[in-house]
KEKE-3310 file (N, C-alpha, C; in steps of 0.2 Angstrom, whole numbers, plus 5000, padded with zeros to 4 digits):
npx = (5233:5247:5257:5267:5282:5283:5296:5314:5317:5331:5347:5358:5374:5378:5368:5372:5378:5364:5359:5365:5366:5351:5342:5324:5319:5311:5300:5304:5301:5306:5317:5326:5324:5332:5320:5321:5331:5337:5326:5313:5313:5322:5334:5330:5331:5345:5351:5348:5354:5369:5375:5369:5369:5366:5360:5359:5359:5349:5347:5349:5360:5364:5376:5381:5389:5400:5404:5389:5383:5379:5369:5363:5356:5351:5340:5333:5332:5325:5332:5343:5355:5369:5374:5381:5397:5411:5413:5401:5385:5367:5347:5336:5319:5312:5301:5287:5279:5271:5271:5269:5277:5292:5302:5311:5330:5347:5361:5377:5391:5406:5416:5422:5413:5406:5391:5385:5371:5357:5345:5328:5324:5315:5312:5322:5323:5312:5318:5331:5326:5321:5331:5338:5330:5330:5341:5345:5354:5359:5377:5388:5384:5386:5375:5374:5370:5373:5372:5374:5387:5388:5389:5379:5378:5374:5379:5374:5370:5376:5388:5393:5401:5414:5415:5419:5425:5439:5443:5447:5457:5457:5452:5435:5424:5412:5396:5384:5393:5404:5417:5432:5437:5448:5443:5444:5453:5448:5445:5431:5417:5413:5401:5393:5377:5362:5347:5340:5339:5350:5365:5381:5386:5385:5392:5398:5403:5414:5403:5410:5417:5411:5404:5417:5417:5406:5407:5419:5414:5402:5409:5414:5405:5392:5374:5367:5354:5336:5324:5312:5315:5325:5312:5305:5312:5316:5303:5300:5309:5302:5306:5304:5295:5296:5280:5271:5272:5276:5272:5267:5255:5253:5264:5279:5274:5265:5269:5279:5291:5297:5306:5319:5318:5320:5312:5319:5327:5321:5319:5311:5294:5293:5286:5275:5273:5279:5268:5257:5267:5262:5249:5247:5245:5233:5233:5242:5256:5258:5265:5260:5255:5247:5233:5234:5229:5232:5238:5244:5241:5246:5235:5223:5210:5206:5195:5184:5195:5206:5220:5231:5249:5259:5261:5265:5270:5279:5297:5304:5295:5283:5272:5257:5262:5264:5261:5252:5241:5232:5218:5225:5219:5218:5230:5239:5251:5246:5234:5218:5214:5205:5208:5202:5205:5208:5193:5190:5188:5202:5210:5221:5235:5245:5260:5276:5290:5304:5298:5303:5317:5334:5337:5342)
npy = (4970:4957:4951:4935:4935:4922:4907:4909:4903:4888:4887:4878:4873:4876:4886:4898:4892:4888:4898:4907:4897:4900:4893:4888:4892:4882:4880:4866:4856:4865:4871:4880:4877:4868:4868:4865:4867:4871:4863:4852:4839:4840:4836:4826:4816:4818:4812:4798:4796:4801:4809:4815:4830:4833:4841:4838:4842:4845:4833:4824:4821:4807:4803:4787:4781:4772:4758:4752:4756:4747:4737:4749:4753:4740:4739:4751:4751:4745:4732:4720:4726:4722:4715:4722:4727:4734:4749:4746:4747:4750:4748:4753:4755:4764:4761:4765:4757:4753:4748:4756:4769:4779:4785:4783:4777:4778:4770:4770:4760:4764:4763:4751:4753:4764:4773:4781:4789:4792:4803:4808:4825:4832:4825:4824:4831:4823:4812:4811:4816:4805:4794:4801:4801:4785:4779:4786:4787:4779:4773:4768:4775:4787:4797:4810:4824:4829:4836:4847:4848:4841:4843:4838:4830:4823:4811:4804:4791:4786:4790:4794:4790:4789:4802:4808:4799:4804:4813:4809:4802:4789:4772:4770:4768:4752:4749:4752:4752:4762:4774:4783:4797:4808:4819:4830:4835:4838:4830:4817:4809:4795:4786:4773:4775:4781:4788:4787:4775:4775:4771:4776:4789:4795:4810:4814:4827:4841:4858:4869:4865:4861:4870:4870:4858:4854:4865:4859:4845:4849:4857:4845:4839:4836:4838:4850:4844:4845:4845:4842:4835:4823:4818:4810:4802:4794:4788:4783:4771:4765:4770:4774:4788:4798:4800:4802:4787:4780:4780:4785:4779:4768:4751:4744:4729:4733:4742:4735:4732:4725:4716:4722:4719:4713:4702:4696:4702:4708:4724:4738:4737:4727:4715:4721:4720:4709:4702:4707:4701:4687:4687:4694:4708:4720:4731:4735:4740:4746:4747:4759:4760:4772:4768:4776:4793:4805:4811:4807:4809:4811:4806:4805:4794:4776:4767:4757:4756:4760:4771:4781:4787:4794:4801:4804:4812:4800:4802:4793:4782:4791:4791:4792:4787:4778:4775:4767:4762:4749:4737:4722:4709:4713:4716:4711:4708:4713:4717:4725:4742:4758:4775:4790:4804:4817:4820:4812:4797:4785:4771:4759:4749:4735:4736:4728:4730:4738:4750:4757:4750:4746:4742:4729)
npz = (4820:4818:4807:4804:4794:4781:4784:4778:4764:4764:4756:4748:4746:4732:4727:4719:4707:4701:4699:4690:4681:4677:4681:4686:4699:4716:4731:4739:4752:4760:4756:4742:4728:4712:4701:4686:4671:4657:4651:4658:4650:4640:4651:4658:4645:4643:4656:4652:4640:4643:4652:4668:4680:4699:4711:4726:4739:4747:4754:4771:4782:4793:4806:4815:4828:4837:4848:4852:4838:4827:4834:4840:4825:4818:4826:4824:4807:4794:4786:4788:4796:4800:4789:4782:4773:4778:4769:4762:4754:4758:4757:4766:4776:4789:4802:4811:4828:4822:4808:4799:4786:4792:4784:4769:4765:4765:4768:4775:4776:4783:4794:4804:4816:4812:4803:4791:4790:4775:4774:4770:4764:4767:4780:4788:4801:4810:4807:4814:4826:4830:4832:4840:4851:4853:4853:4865:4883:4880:4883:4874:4859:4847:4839:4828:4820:4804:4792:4788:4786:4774:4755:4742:4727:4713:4700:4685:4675:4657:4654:4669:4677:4669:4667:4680:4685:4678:4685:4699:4710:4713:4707:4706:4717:4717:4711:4726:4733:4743:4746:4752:4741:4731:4722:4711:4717:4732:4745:4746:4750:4739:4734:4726:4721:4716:4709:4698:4692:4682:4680:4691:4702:4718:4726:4741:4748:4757:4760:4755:4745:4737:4725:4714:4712:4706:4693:4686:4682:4675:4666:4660:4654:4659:4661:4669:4680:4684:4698:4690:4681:4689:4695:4685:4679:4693:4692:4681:4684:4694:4707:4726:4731:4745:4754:4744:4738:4747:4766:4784:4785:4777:4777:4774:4767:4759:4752:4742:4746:4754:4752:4757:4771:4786:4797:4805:4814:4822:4822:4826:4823:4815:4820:4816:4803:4801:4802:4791:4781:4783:4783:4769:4760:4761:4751:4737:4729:4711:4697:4682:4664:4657:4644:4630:4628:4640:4657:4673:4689:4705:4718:4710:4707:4705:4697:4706:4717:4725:4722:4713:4716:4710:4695:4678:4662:4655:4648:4639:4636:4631:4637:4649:4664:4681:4697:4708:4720:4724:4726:4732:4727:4714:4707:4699:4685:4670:4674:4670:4672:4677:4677:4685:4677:4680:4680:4667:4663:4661:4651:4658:4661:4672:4676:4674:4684:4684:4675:4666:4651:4649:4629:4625)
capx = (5235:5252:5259:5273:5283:5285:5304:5316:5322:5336:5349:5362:5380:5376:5364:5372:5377:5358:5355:5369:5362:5344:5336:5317:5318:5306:5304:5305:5304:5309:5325:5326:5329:5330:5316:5323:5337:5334:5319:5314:5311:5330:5338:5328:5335:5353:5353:5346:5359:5373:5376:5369:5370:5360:5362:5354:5363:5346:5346:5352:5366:5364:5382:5379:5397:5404:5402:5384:5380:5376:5365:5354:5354:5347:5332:5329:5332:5320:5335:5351:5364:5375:5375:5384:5401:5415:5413:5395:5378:5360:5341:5332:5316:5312:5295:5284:5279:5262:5272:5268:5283:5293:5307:5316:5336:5354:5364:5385:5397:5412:5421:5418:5408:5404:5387:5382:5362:5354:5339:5326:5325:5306:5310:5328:5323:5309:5323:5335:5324:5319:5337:5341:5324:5332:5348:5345:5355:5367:5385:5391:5384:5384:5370:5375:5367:5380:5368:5379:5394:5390:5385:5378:5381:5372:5381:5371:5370:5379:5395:5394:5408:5420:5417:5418:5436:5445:5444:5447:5463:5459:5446:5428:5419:5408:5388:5382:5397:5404:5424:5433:5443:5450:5438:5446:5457:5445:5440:5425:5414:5411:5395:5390:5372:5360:5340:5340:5338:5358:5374:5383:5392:5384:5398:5398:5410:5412:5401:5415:5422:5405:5406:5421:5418:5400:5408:5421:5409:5398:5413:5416:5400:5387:5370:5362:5345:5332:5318:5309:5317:5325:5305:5302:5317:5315:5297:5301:5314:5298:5309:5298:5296:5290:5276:5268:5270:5277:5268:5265:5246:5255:5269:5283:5274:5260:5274:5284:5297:5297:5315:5321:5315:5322:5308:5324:5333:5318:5315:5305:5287:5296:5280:5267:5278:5276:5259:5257:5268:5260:5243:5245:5242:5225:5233:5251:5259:5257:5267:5254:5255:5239:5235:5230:5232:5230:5246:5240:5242:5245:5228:5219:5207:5205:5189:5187:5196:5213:5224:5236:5250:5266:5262:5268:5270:5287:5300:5306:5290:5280:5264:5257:5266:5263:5264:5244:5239:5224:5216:5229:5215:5217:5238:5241:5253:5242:5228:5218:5213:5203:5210:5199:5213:5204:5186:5190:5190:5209:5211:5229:5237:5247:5266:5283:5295:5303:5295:5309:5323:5337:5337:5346)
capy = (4963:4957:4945:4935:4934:4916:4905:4908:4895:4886:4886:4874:4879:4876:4889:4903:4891:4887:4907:4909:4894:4901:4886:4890:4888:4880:4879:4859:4854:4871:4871:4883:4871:4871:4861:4865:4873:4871:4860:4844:4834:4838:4835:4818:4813:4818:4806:4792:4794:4803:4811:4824:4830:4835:4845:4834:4845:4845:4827:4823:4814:4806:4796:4783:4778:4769:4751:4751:4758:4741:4737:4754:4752:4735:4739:4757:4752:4738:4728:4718:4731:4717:4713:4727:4728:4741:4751:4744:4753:4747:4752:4750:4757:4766:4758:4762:4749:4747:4746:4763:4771:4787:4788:4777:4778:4774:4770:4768:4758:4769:4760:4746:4756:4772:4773:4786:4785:4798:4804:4814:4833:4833:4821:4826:4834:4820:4805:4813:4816:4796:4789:4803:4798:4776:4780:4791:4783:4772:4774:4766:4776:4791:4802:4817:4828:4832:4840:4856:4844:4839:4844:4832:4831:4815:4811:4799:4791:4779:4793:4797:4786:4791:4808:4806:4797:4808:4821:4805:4800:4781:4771:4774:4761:4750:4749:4748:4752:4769:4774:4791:4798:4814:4821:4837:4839:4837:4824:4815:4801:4793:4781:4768:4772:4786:4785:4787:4771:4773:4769:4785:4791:4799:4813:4820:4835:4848:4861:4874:4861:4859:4874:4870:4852:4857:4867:4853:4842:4852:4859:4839:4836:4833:4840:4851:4844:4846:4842:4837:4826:4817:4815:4806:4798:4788:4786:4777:4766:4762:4770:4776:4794:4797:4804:4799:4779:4780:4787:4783:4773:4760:4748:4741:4727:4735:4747:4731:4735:4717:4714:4726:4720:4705:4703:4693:4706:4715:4730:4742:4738:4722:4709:4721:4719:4702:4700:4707:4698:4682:4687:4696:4714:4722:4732:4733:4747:4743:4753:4755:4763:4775:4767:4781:4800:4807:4811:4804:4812:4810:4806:4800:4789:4771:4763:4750:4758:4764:4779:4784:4792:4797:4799:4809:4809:4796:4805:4789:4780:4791:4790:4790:4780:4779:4771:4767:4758:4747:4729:4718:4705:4717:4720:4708:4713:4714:4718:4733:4748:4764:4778:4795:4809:4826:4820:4806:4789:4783:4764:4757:4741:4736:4734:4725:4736:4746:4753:4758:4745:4748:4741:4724)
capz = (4820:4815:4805:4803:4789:4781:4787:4775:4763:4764:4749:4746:4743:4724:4724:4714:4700:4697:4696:4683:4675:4672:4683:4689:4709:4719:4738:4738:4759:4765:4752:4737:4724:4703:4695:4679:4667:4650:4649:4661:4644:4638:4655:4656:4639:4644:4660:4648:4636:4643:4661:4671:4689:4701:4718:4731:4745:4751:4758:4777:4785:4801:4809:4821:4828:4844:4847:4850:4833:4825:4835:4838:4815:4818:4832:4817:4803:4791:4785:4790:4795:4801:4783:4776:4773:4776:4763:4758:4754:4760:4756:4771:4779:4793:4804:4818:4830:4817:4804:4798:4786:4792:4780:4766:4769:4762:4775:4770:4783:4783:4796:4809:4820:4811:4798:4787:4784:4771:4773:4762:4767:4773:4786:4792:4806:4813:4808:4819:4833:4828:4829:4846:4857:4853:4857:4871:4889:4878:4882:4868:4854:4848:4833:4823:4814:4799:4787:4788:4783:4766:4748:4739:4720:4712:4694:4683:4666:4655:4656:4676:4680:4665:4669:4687:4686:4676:4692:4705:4711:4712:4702:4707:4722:4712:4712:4730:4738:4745:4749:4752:4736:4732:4717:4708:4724:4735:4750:4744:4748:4732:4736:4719:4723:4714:4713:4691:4684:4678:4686:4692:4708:4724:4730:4746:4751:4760:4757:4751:4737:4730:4717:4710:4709:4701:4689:4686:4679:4668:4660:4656:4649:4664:4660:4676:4677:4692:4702:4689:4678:4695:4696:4679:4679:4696:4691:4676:4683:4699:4714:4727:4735:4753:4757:4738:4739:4756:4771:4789:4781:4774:4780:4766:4761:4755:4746:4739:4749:4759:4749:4762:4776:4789:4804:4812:4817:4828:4819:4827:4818:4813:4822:4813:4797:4798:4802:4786:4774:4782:4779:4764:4760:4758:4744:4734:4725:4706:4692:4677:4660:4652:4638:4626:4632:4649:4661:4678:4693:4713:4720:4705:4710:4702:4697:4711:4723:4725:4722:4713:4722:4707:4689:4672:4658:4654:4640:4634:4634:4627:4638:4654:4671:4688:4704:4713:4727:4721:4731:4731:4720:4706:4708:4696:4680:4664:4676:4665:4677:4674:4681:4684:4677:4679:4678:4663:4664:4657:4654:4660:4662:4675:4670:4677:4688:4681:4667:4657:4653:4642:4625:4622)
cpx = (5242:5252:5266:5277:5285:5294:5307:5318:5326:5339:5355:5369:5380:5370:5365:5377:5372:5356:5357:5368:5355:5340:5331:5319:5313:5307:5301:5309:5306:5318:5321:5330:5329:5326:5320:5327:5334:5326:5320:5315:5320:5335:5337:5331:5342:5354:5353:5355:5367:5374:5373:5371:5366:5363:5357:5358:5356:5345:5351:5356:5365:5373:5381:5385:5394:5401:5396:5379:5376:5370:5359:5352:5350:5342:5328:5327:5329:5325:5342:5353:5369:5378:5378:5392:5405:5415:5405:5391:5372:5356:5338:5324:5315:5304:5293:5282:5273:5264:5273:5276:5284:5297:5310:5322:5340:5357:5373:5387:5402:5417:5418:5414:5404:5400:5386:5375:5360:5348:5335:5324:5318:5308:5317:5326:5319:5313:5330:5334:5324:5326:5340:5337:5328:5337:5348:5348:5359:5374:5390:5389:5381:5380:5371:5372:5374:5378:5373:5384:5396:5385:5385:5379:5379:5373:5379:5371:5374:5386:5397:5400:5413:5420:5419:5427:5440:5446:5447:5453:5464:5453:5439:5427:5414:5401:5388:5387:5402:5415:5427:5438:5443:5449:5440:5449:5454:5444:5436:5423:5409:5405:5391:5381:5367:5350:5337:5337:5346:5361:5374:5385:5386:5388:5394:5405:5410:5409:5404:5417:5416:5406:5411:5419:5410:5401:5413:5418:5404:5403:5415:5411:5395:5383:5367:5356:5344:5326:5315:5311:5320:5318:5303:5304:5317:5308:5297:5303:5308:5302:5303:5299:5292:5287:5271:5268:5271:5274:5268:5258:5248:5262:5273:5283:5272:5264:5279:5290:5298:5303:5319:5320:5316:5319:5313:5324:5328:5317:5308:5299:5288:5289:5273:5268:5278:5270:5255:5260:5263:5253:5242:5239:5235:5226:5240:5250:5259:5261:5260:5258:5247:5239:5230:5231:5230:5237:5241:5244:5242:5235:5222:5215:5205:5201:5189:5191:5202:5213:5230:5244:5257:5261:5264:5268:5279:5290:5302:5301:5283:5274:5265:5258:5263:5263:5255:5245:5233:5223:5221:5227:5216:5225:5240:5246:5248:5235:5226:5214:5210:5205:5207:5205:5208:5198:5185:5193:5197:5209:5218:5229:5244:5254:5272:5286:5301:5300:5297:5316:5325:5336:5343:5354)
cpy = (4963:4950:4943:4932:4925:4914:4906:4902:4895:4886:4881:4877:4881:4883:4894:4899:4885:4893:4907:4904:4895:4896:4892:4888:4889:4882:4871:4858:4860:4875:4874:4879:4871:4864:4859:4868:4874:4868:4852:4839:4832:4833:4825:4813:4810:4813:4800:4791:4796:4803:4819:4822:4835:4837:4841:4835:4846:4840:4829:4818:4814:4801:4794:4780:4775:4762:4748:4754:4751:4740:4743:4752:4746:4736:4745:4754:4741:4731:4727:4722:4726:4715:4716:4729:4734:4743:4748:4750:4748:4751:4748:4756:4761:4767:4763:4757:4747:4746:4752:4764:4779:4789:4780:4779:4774:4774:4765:4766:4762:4765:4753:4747:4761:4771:4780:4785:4793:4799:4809:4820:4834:4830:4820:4824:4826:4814:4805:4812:4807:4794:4794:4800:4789:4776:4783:4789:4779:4776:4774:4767:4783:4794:4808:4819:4830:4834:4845:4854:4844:4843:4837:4833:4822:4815:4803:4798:4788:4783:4795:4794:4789:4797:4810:4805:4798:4814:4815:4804:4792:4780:4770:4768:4759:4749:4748:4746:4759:4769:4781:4788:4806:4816:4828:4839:4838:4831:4822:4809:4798:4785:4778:4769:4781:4784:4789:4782:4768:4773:4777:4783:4796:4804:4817:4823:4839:4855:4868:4874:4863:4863:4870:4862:4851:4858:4863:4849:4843:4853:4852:4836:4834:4838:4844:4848:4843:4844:4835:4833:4820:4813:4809:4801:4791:4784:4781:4770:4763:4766:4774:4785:4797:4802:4804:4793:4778:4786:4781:4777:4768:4757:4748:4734:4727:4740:4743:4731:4727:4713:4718:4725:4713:4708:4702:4697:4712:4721:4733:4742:4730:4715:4712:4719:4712:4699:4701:4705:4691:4682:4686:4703:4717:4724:4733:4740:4743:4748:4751:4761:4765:4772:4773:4788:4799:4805:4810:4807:4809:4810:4804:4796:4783:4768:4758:4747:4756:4770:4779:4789:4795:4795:4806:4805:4806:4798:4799:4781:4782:4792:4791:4789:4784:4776:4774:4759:4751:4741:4725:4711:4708:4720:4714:4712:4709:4716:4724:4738:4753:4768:4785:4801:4814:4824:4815:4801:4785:4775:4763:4750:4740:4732:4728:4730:4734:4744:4753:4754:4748:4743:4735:4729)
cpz = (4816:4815:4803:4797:4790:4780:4779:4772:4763:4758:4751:4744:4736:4722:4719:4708:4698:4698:4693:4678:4670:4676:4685:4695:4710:4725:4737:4747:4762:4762:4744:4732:4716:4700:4689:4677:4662:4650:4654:4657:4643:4644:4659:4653:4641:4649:4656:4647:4638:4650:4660:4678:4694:4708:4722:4739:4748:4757:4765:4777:4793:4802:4814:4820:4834:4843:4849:4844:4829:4828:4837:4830:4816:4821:4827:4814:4799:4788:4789:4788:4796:4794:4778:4777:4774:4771:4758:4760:4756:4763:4762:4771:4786:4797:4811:4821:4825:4813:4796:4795:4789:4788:4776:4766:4766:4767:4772:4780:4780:4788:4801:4814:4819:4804:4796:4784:4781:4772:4770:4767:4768:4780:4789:4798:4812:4812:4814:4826:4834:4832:4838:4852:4859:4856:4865:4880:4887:4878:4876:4862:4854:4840:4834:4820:4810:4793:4784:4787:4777:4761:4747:4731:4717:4703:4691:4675:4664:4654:4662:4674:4675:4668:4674:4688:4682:4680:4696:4704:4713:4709:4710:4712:4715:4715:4719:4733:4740:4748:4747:4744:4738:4723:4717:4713:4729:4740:4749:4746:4743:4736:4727:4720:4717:4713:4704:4686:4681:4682:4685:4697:4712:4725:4735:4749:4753:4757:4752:4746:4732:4727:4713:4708:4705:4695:4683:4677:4676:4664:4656:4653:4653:4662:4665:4675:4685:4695:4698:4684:4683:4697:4691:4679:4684:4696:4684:4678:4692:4707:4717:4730:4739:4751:4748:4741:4742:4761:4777:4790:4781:4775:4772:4764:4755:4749:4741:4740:4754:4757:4756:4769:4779:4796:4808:4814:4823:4827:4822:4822:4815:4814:4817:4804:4794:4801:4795:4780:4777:4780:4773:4764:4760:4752:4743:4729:4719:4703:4685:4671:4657:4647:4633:4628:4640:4652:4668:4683:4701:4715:4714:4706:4705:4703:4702:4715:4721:4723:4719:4715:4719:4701:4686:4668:4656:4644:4638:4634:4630:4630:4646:4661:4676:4693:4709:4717:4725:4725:4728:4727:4715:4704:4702:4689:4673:4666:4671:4671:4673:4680:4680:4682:4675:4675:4669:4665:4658:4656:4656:4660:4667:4674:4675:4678:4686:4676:4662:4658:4646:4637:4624:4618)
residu = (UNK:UNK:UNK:UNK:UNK:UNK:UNK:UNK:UNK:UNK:UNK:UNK:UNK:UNK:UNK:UNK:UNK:UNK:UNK:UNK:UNK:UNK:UNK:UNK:UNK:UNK:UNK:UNK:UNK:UNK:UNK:UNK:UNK:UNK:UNK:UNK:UNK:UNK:UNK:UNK:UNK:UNK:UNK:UNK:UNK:UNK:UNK:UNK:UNK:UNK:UNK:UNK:UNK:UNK:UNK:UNK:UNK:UNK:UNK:UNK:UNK:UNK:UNK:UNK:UNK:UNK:UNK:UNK:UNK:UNK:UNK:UNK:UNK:UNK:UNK:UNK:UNK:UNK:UNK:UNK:UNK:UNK:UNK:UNK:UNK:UNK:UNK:UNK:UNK:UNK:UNK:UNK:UNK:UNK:UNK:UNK:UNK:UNK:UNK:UNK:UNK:UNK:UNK:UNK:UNK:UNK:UNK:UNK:UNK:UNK:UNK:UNK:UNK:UNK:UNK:UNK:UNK:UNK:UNK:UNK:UNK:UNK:UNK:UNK:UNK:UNK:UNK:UNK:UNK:UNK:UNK:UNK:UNK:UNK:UNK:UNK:UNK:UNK:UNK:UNK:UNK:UNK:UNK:UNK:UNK:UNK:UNK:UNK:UNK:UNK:UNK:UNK:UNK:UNK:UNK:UNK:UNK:UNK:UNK:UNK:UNK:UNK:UNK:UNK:UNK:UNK:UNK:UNK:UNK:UNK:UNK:UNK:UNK:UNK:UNK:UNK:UNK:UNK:UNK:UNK:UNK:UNK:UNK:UNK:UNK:UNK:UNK:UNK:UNK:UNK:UNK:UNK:UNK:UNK:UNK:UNK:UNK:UNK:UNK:UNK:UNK:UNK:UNK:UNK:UNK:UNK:UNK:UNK:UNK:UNK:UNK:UNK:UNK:UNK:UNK:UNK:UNK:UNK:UNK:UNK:UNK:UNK:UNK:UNK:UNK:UNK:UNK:UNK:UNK:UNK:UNK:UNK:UNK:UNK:UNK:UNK:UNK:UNK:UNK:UNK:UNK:UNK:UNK:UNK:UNK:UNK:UNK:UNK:UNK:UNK:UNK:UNK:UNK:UNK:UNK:UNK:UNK:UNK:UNK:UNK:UNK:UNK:UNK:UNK:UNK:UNK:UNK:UNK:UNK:UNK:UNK:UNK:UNK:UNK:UNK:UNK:UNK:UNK:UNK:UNK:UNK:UNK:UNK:UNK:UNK:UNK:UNK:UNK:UNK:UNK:UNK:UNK:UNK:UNK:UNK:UNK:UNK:UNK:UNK:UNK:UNK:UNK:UNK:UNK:UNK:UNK:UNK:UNK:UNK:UNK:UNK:UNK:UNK:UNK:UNK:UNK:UNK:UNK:UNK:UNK:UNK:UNK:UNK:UNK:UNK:UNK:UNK:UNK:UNK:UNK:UNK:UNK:UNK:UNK:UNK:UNK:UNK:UNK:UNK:UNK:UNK:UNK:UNK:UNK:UNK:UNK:UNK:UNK:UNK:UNK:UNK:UNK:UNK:UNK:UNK:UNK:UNK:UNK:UNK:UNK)
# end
């Protein structure tokens, strides 16, 4: 019998400055990635109060140009593309006809015809095919794979921005809006967007710059941190992560995601989408807090049905969090919940999104 070895991982151009830092790599999606350096706890903190940065060279880029780009984005993608500006950013979904999610998605206008959507690094490969299959016979427009374009580099925290534009050669795009600069020398598309909880800067650059512009910005005071504090961190602040609170199961109202999402515009899944806000979900994504011990996990199951689908323990709350599914009669906030965590019954209470707010 033979067998065959398993695919290599992928690494990021950054990989040999998370060796010389001492991170733990994971495989994270089929990408050799660093959970941690020092400590997830520490690297948690440092976003809070400071800045860190994070290698997010796993994510994809897709670019939809020529003059039928608008509208393929419209027939994809869960919100008004028409509605985003040159140089704007916008959180959408990605539906089948039931409603079903495939992918959650950034999507930057870069010029009059030419988008940039990002997509998370499990589901590259099937949003591509998604985005070539709809297109496929149009003249006027063309889908790129650009993966092998860009690093990514996600700088966050209440000193991203300082740190950030003392390398930049003009001031910084502001929140939720994206424009080329020239970062440590560099090309770069500076994007106001990050998935923290903090302000900070997206950079994308060629995969050559990324080192030095890496090295850059730790030597100014950015923190490396990985996987899992970018887990804590977006789990505090409620943001979601496919394939936990989103999956092909459940549409984006049931996700809470119906902010994102304009039936006008005919969105593929768009009629089953609104079948269901009219109705009214069966069940809603909740954030809750444990009250008392116990760190809650994926799949958890909820007294009186639900599931749990993200939790930990949160460093600057001190307890519990998470993100469950439960009957949308029981999604209420102060509802109180018990939640099974490793064969004990937890009580919880169910919070306001986000979790964690800064302090007056």
């Amino acid at each position: 019998m033979s067998s065959s070895a398993p695919p290599a991982l992928r690494r990021t151009p950054l990989f040999e400055q998370h060796r010389a830092a001492g991170a733990k790599l994971v495989d994270f999606s089929g990408w050799e990635m660093p959970v941690q350096y020092g400590g997830a706890r520490q690297e948690h903190i440092a976003v809070r109060e400071s800045c860190g940065v994070f290698d997010v060279s796993h994510m994809g880029e897709i670019e939809t140009s020529g003059p039928g780009a608008l509208e393929l984005l419209q027939r994809l993608l869960s919100n008004d593309v028409a509605k985003i500006a040159i140089g704007g950013a916008q959180y959408s979904v990605l539906c089948r006809e039931d409603g079903g999610v495939l992918d959650d998605l950034f999507t930057y206008r870069l010029d009059s015809d030419r988008y940039l959507t990002v997509t998370n690094a499990s589901n590259h490969d099937s949003d591509l095919e998604w985005f070539r299959a709809h297109a496929s016979g149009a003249q006027d427009v063309s889908v790129s794979d650009l993966i092998d374009d860009y690093a990514m580099l996600a700088v966050q925290g209440p000193r991203a921005r300082e740190l950030v534009q003392a390398i930049s050669d003009s001031p910084l795009p502001a929140r939720m809006t994206a424009g080329t600069r020239r970062v440590h020398g560099a090309e770069t598309l500076v994007c106001g967007t990050g998935y923290t909880g903090e302000d900070g800067v997206e950079l994308l650059c060629r995969p050559e710059n990324a080192p030095a512009l890496w090295d850059q910005i730790v030597r100014r005071g950015a923190v490396p941190a990985g996987l899992a504090a970018r887990d804590t961190l977006r789990l505090e602040a409620c943001f979601h992560l496919y394939g936990n609170d989103l999956t092909v199961d459940r549409g984006p109202i049931e996700g809470g995601l119906g902010w994102c999402c304009n039936e006008d515009t005919g969105f593929i899944g768009s009629e089953a989408v609104r079948a269901v806000r009219s109705a009214g979900p069966a069940e809603k994504l909740v954030a809750f807090v444990i009250d008392g011990p116990g760190i809650p996990r994926a799949h958890n199951p909820v007294r009186g049905g639900g599931e749990v689908t993200s939790g930990t323990l949160s460093p600057c709350l001190n307890a519990g969090i998470g993100l469950a599914y439960v009957p949308a009669e029981r999604s209420a906030v102060g509802e109180r919940l018990e939640i099974d965590v490793r064969g004990k019954m937890r009580p919880a209470v169910i919070k306001e999104k986000p979790l964690y707010r800064k302090g007056p």
